[in-house]
Structure formats: C-alpha cells, structure tokens
N, C-alpha and C positions, 0 to 999 in steps of 0.2 A: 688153307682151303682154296683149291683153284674158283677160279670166275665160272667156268661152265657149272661145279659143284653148285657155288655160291648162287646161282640161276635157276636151276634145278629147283633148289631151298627155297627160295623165295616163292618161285611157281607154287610150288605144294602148300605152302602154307597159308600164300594166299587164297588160294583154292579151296583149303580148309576152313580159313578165319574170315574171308572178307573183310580182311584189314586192308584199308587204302594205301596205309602209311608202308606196306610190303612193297605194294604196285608204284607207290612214286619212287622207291628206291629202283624197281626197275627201269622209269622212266629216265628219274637221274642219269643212273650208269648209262644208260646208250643214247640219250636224246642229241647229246652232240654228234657221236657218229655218223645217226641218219638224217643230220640236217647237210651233213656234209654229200651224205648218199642222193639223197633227194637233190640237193642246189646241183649236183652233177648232173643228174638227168635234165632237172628243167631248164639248167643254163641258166647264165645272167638274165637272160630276156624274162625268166619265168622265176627269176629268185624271192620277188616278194611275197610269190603264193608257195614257198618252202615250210612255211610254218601252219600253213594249213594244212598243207601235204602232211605233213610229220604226226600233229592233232591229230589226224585222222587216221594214220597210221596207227598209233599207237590207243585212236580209240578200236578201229579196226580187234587190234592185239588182244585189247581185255575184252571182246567179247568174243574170242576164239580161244581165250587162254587154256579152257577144258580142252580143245581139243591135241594142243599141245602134246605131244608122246613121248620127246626124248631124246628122237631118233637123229636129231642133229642137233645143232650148239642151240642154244636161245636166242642167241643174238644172230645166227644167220635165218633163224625165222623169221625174227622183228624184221631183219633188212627185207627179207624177199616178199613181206608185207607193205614196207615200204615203199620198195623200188616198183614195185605190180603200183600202186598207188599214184606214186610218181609220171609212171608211162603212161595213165590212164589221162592223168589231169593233163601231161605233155600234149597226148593226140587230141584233148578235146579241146586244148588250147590254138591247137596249130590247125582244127577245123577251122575256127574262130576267124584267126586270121586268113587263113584261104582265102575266104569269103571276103572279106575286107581288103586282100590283096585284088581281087577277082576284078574288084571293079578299078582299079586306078590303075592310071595308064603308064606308061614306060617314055622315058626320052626317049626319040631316033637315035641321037649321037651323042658325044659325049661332048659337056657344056663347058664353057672357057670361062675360066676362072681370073679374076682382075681383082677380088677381095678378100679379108680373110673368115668373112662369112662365108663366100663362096668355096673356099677350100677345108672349111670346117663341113659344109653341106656335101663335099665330093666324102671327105673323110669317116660324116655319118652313113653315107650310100653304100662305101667299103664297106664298114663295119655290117651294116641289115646283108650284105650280098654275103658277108661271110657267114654270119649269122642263120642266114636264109637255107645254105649250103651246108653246114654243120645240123642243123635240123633233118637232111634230107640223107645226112647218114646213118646206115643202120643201127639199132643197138645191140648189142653193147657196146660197139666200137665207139658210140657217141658219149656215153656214160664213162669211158676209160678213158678219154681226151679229156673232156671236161674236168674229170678228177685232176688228173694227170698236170694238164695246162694251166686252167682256171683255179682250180681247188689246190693247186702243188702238194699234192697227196702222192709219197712214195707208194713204188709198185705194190710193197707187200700187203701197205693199207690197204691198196684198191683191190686188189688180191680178194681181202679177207671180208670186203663190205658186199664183193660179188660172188663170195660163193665162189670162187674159181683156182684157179693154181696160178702162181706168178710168171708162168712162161703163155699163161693163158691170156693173161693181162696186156705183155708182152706182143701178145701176135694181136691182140685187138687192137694197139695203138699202131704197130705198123700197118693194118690194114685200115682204120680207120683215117687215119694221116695220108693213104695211097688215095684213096674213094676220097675225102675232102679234097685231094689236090685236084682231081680229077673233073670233079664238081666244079671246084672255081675254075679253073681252063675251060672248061665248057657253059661254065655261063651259070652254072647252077639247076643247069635244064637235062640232064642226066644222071640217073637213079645210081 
C-alpha cells in the first residue's frame, strides 16, 4: 500500500472515528519533514521558534482536516500549511527586528582589529550582514538556499517539500545565490 493510499486511510478514518491515535500517526510520518521545511524558511536566526511553527502547523491541519479533498498528496497539504505558517511567523519576525534595527546606528568605517575578541566581533558582523542579506531574498529562492546550504537537503527532497519540480528548485538556487551575491556587494541595501 503506497503512502499517499496509506494517508488517504488514515484521513477517512479519522474523520470518521475521532481517533487521536489515527492523527498522531500522521503527525509521526511527517513531523520531521516539516521541521526540516520550516527551519528552511525561518533560518538559523529563527530556528528555535521551528517547533512552534510546526505545532501550529499541524494544529492548523487537524482543524482543516474536513476540508481535505484529495486533490493533491497529504503531505504536500501539510507542507503548504506549514510553509504559509512559517512565512507568516518569518515576516513578523523580521518586523520585530526592523524596528530594533531602526534605532542603532552603524559604524562610519571599518574598526581595526588588534584582539581576538575583536575579530570574533568583525566575524559576528559578517555573519548578521549575511544574514541580514539572505532575509532580504525573495522566497522561494530563500527557502531553496537554506534547505540546500543549511539544511543539506538534496534537490529532489526540496523538490518534493515545495511542491515544485526539480529543475524548479534548481533555478531557485541559481537565482537565489545571483540576488544574495548581489545583495552582499551592495551592502545589503538593494532589493
């Protein structure tokens, strides 16, 4: 019995019984996936709020379970429950910070380094500008890096957790890696 069958089955029945112990087998089989979905989107910066993304996603799921139809796999439901989840907590994260970036100010130049606090403090600066810059690329391109890079998730997984085709994935990460490079040459101050 295939997985999509096997998903199906479960759908229906619990649908029918309100049996929980249906719904945690579905949580089972796909909860790693979408942690893996989710910590893509949000990045390291935002990975500790992945498990509340995912809860939610998947409380999201059982109270939409009715309206479920069919009409694509189950598991690219849950994902695009997840990732919509994900992107929402991403933007209202990255208001947050705005505003907290808003108010602090910038060096003029760039500071000379004589310790290795001091080159551990250049090295964290790298790191938030890259950061900063990777934020500021579109999605999906951002979601396809992250897997990609961070997550070292072959194409076909990333493929199959977006919903997309593998040559799709493909052109997201080259254009995604074009727009970051771009980003960091210019300072991170163009879209």
């Amino acid at each position: 019995m295939g997985a999509d069958v096997r998903d199906a089955e479960l759908v229906t029945r619990y649908l029918e019984s309100r049996d929980l112990g249906l719904f945690e087998e579905l949580v089972a089989r796909y909860r790693e996936r979408m942690m893996r979905l989710v910590l893509s989107v949000l990045g390291p910066e935002l990975g500790n709020d992945a498990e509340d993304v995912v809860q939610e996603a998947f409380l999201r799921a059982h109270d939409r379970l009715a309206s479920f139809r069919g009409q694509s796999r189950f598991g690219s439901w849950l994902y695009r429950i997840a990732y919509n989840g994900a992107l929402d907590h991403r933007r209202s994260a990255s208001r947050r910070r705005r505003r907290a970036w808003e108010s602090a100010t910038d060096p003029t130049g760039p500071p000379r380094v004589d310790s290795a606090a001091g080159r551990q403090l250049l090295l964290d600066e790298r790191d938030r500008a890259v950061r900063a810059a990777l934020a500021r690329v579109p999605q999906p391109y951002r979601t396809a890096l992250h897997s990609y890079y961070w997550l070292e998730l072959p194409v076909a997984e990333i493929a199959e957790l977006l919903g997309v085709a593998r040559g799709t994935v493909k052109s997201y990460l080259h254009r995604g890696r074009a727009r970051l490079a771009r980003l960091l040459e210019d300072g991170g101050t163009t879209p």
